[in-house]
ZAMI-237562 format. One record per residue (C-alpha): residue in three letters; x, y, z. Coordinates in steps of 0.1 Angstrom, whole numbers, padded with zeros to 4 digits, always signed. Each point is the difference from the previous one (the first is absolute). Last residue first. Layout:
<recs>
AlaXYZ/...
</recs>
This chain:
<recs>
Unk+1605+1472+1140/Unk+0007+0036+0007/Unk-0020+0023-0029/Unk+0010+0006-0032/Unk-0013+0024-0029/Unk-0006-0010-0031/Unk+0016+0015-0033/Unk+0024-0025-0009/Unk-0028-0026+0004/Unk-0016+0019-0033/Unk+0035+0002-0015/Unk-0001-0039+0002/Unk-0036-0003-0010/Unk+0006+0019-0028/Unk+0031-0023-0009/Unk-0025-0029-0001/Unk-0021+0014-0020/Unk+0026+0008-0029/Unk+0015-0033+0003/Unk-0038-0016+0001/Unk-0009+0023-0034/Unk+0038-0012-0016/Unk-0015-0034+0006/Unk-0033+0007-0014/Unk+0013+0020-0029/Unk+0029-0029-0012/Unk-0022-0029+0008/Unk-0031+0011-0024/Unk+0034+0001-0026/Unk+0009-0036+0008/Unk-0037-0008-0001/Unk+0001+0020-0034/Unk+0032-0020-0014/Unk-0010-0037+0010/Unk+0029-0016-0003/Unk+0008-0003+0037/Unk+0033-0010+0019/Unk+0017+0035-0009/Unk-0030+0016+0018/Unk+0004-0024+0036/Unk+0038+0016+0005/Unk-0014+0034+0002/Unk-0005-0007+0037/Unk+0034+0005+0006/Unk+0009+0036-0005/Unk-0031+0020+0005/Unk-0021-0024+0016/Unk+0030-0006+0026/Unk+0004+0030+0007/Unk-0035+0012+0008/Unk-0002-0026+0023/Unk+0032+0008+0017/Unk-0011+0040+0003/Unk-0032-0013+0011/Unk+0017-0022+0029/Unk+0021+0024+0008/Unk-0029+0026+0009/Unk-0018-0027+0016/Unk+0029-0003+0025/Unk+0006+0041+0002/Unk-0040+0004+0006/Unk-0002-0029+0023/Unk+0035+0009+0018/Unk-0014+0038+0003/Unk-0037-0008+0017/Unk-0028+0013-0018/Unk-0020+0034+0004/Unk-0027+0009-0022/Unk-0018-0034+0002/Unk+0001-0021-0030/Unk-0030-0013-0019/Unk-0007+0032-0026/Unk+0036-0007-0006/Unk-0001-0038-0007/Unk-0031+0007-0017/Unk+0018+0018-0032/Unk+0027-0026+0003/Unk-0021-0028-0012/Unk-0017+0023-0022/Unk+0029+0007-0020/Unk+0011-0034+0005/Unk-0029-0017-0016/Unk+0017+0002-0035/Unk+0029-0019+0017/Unk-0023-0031+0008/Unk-0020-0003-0030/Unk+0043+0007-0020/Unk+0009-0031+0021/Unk-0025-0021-0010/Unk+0002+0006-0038/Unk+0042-0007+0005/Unk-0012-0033+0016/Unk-0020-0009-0028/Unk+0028+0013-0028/Unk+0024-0021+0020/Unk-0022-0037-0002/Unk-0009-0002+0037/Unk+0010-0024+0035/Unk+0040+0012-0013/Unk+0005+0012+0031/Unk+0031+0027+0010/Unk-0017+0027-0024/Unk-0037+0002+0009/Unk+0010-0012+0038/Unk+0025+0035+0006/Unk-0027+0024-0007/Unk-0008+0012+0034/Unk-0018+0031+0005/Unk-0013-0005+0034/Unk+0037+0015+0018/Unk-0010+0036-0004/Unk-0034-0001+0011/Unk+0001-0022+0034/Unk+0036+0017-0002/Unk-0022+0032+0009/Unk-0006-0009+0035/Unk-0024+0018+0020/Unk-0034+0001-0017/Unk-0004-0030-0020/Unk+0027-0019+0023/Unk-0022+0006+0029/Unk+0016-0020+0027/Unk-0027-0005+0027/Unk-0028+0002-0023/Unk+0007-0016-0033/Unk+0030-0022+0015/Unk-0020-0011+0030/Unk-0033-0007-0023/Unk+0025-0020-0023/Unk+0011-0021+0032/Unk-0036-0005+0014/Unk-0005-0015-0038/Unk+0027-0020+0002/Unk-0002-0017+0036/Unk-0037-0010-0009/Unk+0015-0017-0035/Unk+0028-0014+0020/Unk-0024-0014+0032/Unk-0027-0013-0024/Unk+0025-0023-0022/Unk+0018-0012+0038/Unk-0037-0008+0008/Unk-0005-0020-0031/Unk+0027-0015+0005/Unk-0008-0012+0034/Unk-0033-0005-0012/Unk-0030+0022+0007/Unk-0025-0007+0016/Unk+0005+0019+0032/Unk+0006+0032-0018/Unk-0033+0018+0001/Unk+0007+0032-0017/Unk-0010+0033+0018/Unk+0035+0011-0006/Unk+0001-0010-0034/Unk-0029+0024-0010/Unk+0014+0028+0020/Unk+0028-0004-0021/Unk-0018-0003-0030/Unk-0017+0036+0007/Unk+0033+0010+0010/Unk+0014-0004-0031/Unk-0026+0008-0022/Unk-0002+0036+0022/Unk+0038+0003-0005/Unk-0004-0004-0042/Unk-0031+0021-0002/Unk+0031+0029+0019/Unk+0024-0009-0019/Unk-0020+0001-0032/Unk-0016+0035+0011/Unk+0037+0014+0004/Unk+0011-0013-0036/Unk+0021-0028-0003/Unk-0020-0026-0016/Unk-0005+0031-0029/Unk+0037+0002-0008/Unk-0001-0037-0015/Unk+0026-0020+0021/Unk+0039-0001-0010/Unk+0016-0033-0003/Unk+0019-0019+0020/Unk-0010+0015+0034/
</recs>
């Protein structure tokens, strides 16, 4: 994921609407009369089919909202805002402080989400990869604030990005906490 979704698609009554769309269009394509389709559009019909049984699998089968907190730990991806320039600075610095302002709620589901016993090389992986992400918005994402000029966005920055470190630690120590089970 490149960036972080909003805290609310995550919740367990979105995952759930969101497997019932699913299957509902799967059902739908199943039932599809095919034979007049071209060979392109068949191949079009086969990947879309072949993507939607593959995100039931995962939501189902794998349960990455309920078994896996990297699903959490890894979403919060901030890399794009600072490697592309697609955005005058002071825009992108206004997107990024939306996106860490929901990370308090973000995280807040991510535990009401996760089962009470997780795996040990999920927890340790997504505990390394919140450490790293909490890093690098402490030391390198600062960068961003010495391109803009704009002295409240930089300062709307500053509180919403020390808010995300801050989060992102309490989910650490909250992953800390958990107990393991065999994988």
């Amino acid at each position: 994921m490149n960036s972080m979704e909003k805290p609310q698609t995550l919740s367990k009554e979105s995952i759930k609407n969101e497997l019932a769309r699913l299957k509902s269009f799967n059902q739908i394509l199943n039932g599809f009369d095919t034979t007049s389709l071209s060979s392109r559009m068949y191949y079009d019909f086969r990947i879309l089919r072949q993507g939607i049984q593959n995100t039931i699998f995962q939501i189902e089968e794998m349960e990455p909202y309920t078994k896996n907190p990297m699903t959490y730990a890894g979403a919060l991806d901030l890399n794009i805002y600072i490697k592309r320039n697609f955005a005058p600075v002071e825009e992108r610095l206004k997107s990024i402080i939306d996106i860490e302002n929901a990370i308090p709620a973000f995280f807040s589901v991510a535990k009401s989400n996760l089962d009470d016993s997780l795996a040990k090389p999920f927890i340790e992986t997504a505990i390394q990869i919140a450490n790293g992400s909490a890093e690098f918005l402490g030391k390198r994402f600062n960068y961003c604030t010495k391109r803009s000029e704009e002295r409240f966005v930089n300062g709307c920055f500053q509180t919403a990005n020390n808010k995300a470190i801050f989060e992102l630690k309490s989910f650490v120590e909250y992953l800390e906490k958990r107990n393991f089970r065999s994988p």
